[in-house]
N, C-alpha and C positions, 0 to 999 in steps of 0.2 A: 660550501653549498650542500644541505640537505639532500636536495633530488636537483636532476637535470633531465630534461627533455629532450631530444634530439628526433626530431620527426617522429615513428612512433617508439621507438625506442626511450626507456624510461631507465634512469640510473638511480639507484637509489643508495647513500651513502653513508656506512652504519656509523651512528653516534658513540660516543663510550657507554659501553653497560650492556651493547646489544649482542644479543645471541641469537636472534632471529628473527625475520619480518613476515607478517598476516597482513594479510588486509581482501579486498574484493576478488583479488588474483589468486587467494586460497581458500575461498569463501569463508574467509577468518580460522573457524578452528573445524572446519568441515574435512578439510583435508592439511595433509602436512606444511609447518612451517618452513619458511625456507633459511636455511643456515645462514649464517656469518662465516666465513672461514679467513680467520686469520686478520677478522675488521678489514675484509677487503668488500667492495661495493655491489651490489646484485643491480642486475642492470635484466628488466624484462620490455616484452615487443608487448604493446597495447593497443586498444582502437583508438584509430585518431578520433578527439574531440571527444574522448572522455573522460569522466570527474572520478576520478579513481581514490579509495581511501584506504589508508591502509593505518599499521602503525609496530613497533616492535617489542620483538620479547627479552627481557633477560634472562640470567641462565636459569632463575626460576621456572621460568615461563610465564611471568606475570606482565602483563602489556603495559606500555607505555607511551606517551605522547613523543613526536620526533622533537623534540628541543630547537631542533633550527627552522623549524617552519609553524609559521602563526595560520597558518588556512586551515581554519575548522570546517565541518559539516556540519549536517543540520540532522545529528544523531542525537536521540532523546535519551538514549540507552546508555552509553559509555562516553567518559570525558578525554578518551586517549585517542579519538580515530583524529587523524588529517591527512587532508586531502594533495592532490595533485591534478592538473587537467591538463591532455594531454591535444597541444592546440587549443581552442575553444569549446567548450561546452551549450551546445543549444538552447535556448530558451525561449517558451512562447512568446509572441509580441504581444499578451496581455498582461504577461507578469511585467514588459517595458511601459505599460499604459497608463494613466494617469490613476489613481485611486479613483473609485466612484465617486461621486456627490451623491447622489443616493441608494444610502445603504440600507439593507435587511434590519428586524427586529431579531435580539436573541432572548429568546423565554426558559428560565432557566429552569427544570424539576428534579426534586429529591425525595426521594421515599425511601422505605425500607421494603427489601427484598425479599420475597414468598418463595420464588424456586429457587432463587441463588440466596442464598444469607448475604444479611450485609447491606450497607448505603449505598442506593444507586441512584446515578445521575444521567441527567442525557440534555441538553442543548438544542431548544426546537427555534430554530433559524427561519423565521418566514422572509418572505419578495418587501423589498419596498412600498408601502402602500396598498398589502396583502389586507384581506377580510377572512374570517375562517371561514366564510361561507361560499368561498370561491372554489369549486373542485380546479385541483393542479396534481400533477404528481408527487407523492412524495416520497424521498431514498431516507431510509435505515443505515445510520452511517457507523459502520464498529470502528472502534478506536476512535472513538468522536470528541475527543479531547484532542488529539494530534492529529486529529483532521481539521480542527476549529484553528486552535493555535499555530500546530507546525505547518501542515498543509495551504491553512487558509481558504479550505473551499467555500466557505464563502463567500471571501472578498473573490476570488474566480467569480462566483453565477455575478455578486454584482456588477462588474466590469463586464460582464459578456450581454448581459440584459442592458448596462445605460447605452453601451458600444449600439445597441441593437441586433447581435449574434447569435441572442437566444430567449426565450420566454424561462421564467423564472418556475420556483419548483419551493418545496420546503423540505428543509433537512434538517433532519431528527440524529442530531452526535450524540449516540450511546456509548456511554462509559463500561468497559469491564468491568469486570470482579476480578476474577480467574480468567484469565482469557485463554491462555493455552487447555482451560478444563472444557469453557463455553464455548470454542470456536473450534475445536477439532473432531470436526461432523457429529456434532451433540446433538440430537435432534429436541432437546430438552430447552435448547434456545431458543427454538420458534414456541414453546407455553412459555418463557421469557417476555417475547415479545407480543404474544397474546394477550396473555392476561394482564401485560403489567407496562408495557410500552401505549399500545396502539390504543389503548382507554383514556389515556394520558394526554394522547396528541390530535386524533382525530375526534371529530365533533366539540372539542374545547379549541383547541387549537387552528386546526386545519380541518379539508374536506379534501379526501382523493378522489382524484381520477383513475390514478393508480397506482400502485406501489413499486418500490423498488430497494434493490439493497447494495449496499456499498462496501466495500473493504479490500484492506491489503494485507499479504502474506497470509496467516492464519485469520484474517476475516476478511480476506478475499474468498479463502476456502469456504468459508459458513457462507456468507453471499449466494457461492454458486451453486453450494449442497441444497438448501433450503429453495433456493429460486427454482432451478431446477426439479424440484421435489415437488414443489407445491404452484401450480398454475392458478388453481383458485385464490390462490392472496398476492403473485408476484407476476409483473411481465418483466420487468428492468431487472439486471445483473453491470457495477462494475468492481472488477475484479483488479486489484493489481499485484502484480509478482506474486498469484495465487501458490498457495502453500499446498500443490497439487502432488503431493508425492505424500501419502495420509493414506490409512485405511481405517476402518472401524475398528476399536479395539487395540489398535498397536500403540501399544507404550507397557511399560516397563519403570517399577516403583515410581511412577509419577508422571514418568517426562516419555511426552510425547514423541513421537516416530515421524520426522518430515526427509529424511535421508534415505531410506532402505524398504521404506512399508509400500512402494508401488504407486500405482498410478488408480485406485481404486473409483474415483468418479468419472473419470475419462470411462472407465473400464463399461461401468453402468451407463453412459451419456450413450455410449456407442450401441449399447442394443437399444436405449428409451432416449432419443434425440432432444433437448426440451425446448423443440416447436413454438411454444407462445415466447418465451425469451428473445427480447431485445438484447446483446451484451459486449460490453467492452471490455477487451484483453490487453493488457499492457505487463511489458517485463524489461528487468535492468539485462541486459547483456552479459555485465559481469556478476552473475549467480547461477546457483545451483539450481536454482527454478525458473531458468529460461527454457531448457529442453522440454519440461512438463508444458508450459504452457505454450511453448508453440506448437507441438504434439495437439493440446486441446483448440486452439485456433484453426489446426488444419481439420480437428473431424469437424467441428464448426463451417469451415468453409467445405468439406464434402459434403454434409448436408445441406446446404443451401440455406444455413442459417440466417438472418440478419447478425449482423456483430462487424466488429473492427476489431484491429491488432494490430497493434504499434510495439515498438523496441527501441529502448534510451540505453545509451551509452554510456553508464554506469551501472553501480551493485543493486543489492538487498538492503535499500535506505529512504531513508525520505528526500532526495536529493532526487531521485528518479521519480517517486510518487508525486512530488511536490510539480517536475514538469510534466508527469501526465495527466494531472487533474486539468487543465484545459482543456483539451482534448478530451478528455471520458466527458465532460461537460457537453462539450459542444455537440457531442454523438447522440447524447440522449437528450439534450433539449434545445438545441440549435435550431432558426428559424429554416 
């Protein structure tokens, strides 16, 4: 047996080849691997009820799939994570609800790119039965390709709208380029979505009431930097396992700074509270950017913000994101 569970108590039992295991418990390669000594078994204490992933190293250090266990995740990124859950893992009762009967339009657009080089796309998701001359809200979704597909946010709004749970919205899934270049407080992404997003979707497309922006990890961070920034184009923020530990400036031949560069918008948020924001906070437990964002939920709640903050019993994945999209749904357009 691969792993075994034993209340929270989690065994894990190394394969041939292993030299050491990562996974959510060492926020992968944030912090040190944990040894093998002698191919005897690591056994760690976890939260009950949750979806923990991991996966091992050989003496290279090169990661690899557990051989004895078939439970994937739902990582876009690498083919070697699986999982374990530890009890049961929660799920909203919409992801258990019947698919909609009536679903959303997707209008697909491609152009080439002015501020960013390059072919960009994005995914304008209208309501069932939508008119563009309808003002609704509408979210800016980054990573809008793995919010389409992996996510599914919009079979969520449909299911919450036929349920009757919520009034519909249009979601505009913008593709990156560069994301770690465009989403680490570029302010260069809001003339992105100036000039070249929001010409695209409103008055062709749709008609706001008002805007909003969406995203996780590093564009959860551009969500809340820009929302926050800019009252006159944004009331809505949802943010998931916001990539809140970012400064301007910090990176080093290339690669961005999300470990050590500080808490730099919390830092600003706290002298410039931003008042007009609606905003939803959500993070996996098992990450490195749980502290930051409960940190930012509480000066939220000391200010007397409106917002929500919820906490899922797994990492820095779509496994977490995937069950707080209900929820960040139902916050901002629940009946």
């Amino acid at each position: 047996m691969s792993v075994s569970v034993a209340g929270s108590q989690v065994t894990f039992s190394a394969p041939a080849g292993a030299a050491a295991l990562v996974g959510d418990f060492t926020d992968w390669r944030k912090r040190p691997a944990l040894p093998v000594v002698a191919g005897q078994s690591i056994t760690l204490s976890l939260p009950r009820g949750a979806w923990v992933e991991y996966a091992w190293l050989d003496e290279a250090g090169t990661p690899f799939a557990d051989p004895d266990n078939a439970q994937k995740s739902l990582n876009p990124w690498w083919p070697y994570p699986r999982a374990v859950v530890v009890g049961q893992y929660t799920q909203h009762p919409l992801w258990a609800a019947p698919d909609a009967t009536r679903k959303g339009t997707a209008h697909r657009l491609t152009w080439e790119g002015t501020v960013f080089p390059g072919t960009r796309r994005a995914i304008v998701y209208t309501p069932h039965g939508y008119h563009s001359s309808q003002a609704v809200p509408i979210y800016y979704v980054q990573d809008g390709v793995a919010f389409y597909r992996t996510g599914k946010l919009g079979e969520v709004m449909d299911r919450a709208v036929e349920a009757g749970l919520a009034s519909g919205a249009v979601l505009v899934f913008v593709e990156p380029g560069d994301r770690s270049a465009e989403y680490y407080l570029n302010d260069r992404y809001l003339d992105f979505l100036q000039s070249e997003v929001f010409p695209r979707v409103e008055g062709e497309l749709a008609t706001a009431s008002e805007r909003g922006l969406w995203g996780a990890s590093l564009g959860g961070l551009i969500s809340l930097h820009l929302g926050a920034a800019h009252p006159e184009l944004f009331s809505r923020v949802v943010s998931h396992s916001g990539a809140l530990i970012a400064r301007p400036g910090a990176e080093k031949d290339g690669i961005i700074d999300t470990t050590t560069a500080g808490e730099w918008l919390r830092e600003r948020l706290s002298v410039s509270p931003p008042t007009h924001l609606k905003t939803s906070l959500d993070t996996g437990v098992l990450e490195w950017l749980a502290a930051p964002n409960r940190r930012m939920a509480a000066l939220f709640a000391d200010a007397d913000l409106p917002h929500q903050y919820r906490e899922y019993a797994s990492g820095h994945n779509w496994v977490t994101w995937r069950a707080a999209l209900p929820e960040a749904f139902l916050y901002m357009q629940g009946r």
